[in-house]
C-alpha positions in Angstrom: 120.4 30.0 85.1 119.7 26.9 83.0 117.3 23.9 84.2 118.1 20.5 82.3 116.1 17.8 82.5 118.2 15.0 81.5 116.7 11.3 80.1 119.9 9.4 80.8 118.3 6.3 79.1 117.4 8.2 75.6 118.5 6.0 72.7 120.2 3.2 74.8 122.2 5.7 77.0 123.1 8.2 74.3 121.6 10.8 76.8 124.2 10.2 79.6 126.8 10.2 77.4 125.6 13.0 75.7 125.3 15.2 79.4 128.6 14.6 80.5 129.8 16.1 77.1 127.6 19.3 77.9 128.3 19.3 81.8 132.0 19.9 80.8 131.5 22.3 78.8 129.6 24.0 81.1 131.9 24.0 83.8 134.6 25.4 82.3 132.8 28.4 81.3 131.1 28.7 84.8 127.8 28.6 83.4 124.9 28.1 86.6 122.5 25.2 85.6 120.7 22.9 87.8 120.9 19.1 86.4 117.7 16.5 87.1 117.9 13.2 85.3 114.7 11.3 84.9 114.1 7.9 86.4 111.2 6.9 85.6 107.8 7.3 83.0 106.3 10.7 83.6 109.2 12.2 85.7 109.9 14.4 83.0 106.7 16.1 83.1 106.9 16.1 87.5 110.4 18.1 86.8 109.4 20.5 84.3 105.8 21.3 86.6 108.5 22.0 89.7 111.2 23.9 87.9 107.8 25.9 87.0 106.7 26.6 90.3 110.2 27.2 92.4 112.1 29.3 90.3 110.5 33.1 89.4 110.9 34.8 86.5 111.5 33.6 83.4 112.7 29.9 83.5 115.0 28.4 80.6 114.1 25.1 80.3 116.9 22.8 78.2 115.6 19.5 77.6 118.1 16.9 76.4 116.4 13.4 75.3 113.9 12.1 72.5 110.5 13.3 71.3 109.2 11.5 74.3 111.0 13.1 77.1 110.2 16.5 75.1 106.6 16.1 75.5 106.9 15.0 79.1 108.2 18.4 79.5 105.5 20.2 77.1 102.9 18.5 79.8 104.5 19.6 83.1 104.5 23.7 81.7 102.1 25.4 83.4 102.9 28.8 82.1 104.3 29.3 79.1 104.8 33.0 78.9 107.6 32.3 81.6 109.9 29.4 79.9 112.2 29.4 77.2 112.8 26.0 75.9 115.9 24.8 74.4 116.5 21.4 73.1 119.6 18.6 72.6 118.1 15.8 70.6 119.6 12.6 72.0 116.6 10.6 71.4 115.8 7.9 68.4 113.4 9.5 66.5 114.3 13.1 66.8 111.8 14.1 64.8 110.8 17.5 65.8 114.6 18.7 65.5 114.8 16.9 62.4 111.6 19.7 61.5 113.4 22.6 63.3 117.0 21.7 62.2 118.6 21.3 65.4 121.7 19.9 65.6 122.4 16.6 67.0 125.7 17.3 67.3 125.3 18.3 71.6 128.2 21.2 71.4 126.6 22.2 68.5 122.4 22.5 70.0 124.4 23.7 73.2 126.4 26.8 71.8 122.7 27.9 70.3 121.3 27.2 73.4 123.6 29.4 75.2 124.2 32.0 72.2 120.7 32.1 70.7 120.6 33.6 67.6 116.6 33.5 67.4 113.2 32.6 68.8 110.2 30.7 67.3 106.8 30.6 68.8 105.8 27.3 68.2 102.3 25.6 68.4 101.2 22.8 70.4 98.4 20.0 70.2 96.1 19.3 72.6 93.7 15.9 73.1 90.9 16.3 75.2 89.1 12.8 75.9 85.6 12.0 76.6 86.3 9.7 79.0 86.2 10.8 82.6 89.3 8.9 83.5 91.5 10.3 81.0 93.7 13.8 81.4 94.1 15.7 78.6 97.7 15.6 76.6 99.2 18.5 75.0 101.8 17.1 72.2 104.8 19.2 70.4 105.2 17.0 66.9 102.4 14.5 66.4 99.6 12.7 67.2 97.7 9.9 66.1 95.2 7.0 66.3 95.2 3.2 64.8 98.1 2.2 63.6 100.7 4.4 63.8 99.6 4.7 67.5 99.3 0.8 67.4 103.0 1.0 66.0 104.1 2.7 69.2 102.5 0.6 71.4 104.3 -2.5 70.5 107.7 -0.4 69.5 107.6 0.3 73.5 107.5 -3.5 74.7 110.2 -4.4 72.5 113.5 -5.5 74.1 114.8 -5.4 70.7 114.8 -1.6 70.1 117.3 -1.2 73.3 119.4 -3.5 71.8 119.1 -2.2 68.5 119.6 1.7 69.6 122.8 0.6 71.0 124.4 -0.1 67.8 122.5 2.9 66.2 119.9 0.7 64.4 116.7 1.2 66.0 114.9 2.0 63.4 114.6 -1.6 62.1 112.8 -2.0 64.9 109.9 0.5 63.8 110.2 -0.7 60.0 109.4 -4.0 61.3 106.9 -3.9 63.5 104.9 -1.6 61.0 105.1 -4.0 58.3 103.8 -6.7 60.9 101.1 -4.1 61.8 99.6 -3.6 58.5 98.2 -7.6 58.6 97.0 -8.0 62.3 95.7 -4.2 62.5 91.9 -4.3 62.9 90.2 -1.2 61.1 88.1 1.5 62.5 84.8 3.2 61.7 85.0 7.0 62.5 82.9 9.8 62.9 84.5 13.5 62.2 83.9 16.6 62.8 86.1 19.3 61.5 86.2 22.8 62.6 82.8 22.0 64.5 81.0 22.3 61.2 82.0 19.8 58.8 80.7 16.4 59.6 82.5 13.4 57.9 81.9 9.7 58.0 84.8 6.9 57.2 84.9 3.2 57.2 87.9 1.0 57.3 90.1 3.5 58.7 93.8 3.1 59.0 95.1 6.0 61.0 94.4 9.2 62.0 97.3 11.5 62.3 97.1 14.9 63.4 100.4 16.9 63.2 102.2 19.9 64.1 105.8 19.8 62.4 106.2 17.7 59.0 107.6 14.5 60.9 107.3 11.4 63.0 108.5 8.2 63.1 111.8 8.6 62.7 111.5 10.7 59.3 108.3 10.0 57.9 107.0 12.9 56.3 103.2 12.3 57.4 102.8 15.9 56.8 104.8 17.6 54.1 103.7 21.1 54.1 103.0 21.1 57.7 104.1 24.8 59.4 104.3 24.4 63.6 103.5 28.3 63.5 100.3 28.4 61.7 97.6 27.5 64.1 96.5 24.7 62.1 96.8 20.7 62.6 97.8 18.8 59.3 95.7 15.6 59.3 96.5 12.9 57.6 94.0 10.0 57.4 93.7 7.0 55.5 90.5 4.7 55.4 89.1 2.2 53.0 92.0 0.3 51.5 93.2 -3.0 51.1 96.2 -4.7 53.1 97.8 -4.7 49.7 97.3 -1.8 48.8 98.7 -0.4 52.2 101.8 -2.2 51.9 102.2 -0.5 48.5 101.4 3.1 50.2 103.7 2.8 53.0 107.3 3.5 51.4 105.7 6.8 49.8 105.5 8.1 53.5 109.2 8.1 53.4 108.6 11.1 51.0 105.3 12.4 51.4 103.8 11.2 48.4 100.9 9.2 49.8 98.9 12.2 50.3 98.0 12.3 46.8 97.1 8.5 46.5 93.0 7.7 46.5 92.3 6.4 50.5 94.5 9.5 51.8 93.0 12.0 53.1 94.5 15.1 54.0 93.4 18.4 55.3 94.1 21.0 57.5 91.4 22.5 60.3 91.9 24.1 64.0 90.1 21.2 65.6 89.0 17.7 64.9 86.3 16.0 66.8 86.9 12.5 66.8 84.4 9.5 67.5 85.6 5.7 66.9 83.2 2.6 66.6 85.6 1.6 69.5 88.6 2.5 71.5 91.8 2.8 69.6 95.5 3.7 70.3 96.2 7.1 70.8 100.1 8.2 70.5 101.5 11.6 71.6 104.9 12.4 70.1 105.4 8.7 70.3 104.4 8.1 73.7 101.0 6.4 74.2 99.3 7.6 76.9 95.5 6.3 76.2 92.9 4.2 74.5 89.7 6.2 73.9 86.9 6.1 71.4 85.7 9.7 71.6 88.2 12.5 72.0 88.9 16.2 70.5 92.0 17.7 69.3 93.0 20.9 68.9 95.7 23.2 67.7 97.2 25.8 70.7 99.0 28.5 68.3 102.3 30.1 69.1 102.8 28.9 72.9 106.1 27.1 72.9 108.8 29.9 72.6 111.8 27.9 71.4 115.3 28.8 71.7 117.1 27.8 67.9 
């Protein structure tokens, strides 16, 4: 049996279209699934948390939408040792099977799906926040706080980007807005503490990224050596540059090549222990679930076991 949570709505309906593809496929070959679309922010995760609980056994979980409706469905696991989690990219971004190489081709990611030819235990992030109010959030690709969090934020109220997605250009909408970012941001003092020993101080920080896979944004290699099986988080932050100098640093991302410019930090540690002058965007695999000033984030090694 195969549960798929379905985000009709990924990438300006590519999701529906993409499901009726897969349901006929599946239907010829008699294959038993169940089918639940999402309808609304968060429903992902209130599937994946009841799939969970009805079904015993081990569950195979086949999540077809973006990074976003992917790390709905990271949240809503409660156990991992009983789901197998297969993916069908349909999103805008797709950047975490732009890291693993799945296809975005649905016949394609389904045949794998249904014929696997291997497994990979995958780490996960977790934020914990300070703040009483806040749950924590586990995320699958990357994190981050400023402004590629800030990025998010606006990417999200956009009308633009649905319109955009629909003729396959909604990444101008990104590009755009993170140009505009880069002279309204306001910078952030930080506190660090890495590995619960190493205590750093920065001014005039950027961002903060902490990743899992080598991707986000669409592409952006924030972390170019990152492994998701390693148990470590590849940070990438930047602090005490110029606007100009910013604007200069940003197409390298494309590459990877800012991490050897001077302003760019970039390590790798277990946990970071984060405290901001003041609360800041924080992103999960795109989404943007919080503004906090005083969090930790951790790496959960080898959890996700994903079908490829």
């Amino acid at each position: 049996m195969y549960h798929f949570i379905i985000n009709p709505k990924s990438s300006s309906g590519k999701g529906i279209r993409h499901w009726w593809t897969i349901k006929g496929k599946l239907d010829s070959q008699n294959i038993a699934y169940t089918a639940d679309f999402t309808m609304h922010e968060g429903h992902a995760m209130e599937l994946a948390t009841e799939i969970c609980r009805k079904y015993e056994g081990v569950k195979n979980i086949i999540v077809l939408g973006g990074d976003g409706t992917l790390n709905e469905v990271i949240n809503g696991i409660d156990n991992y040792d009983e789901v197998m989690l297969g993916y069908i990219p349909s999103g805008s971004s797709n950047d975490l099977a732009r890291s693993l190489k799945i296809s975005r081709n649905p016949l394609k990611s389904l045949e794998n799906i249904l014929k696997p030819k291997k497994f990979m235990y995958l780490d996960y992030g977790e934020i914990l926040f300070k703040e009483n109010d806040l749950k924590p959030r586990k995320f699958g690709c990357s994190s981050g706080i400023g402004y590629d969090a800030n990025v998010c934020v606006e990417v999200q109220k956009s009308s633009l980007k649905k319109k955009l997605n629909s003729f396959g250009a909604g990444k101008f909408v990104y590009l755009a807005i993170a140009i505009k970012q880069i002279f309204t941001i306001k910078f952030l003092n930080a506190t660090i503490i890495i590995d619960g020993v190493k205590k750093e101080h920065y001014k005039k920080v950027l961002l903060i990224s902490s990743m899992i896979h080598r991707f986000e944004g669409g592409g952006l290699r924030m972390a170019p050596d990152a492994d998701p099986t390693d148990g470590k988080l590849s940070v990438c932050l930047v602090h005490g540059l110029s606007r100009a100098i910013i604007m200069l640093l940003l197409p390298t991302i494309i590459f990877g090549k800012h991490i050897h410019f001077k302003g760019v930090e970039y390590f790798k540690c277990s946990s970071l222990e984060i405290l901001l002058d003041r609360k800041a965007a924080v992103h999960t695999d795109g989404e943007t679930p919080a503004f906090s000033s005083d969090m930790t984030i951790r790496c959960i090694p080898k959890k996700i076991r994903m079908i490829l």
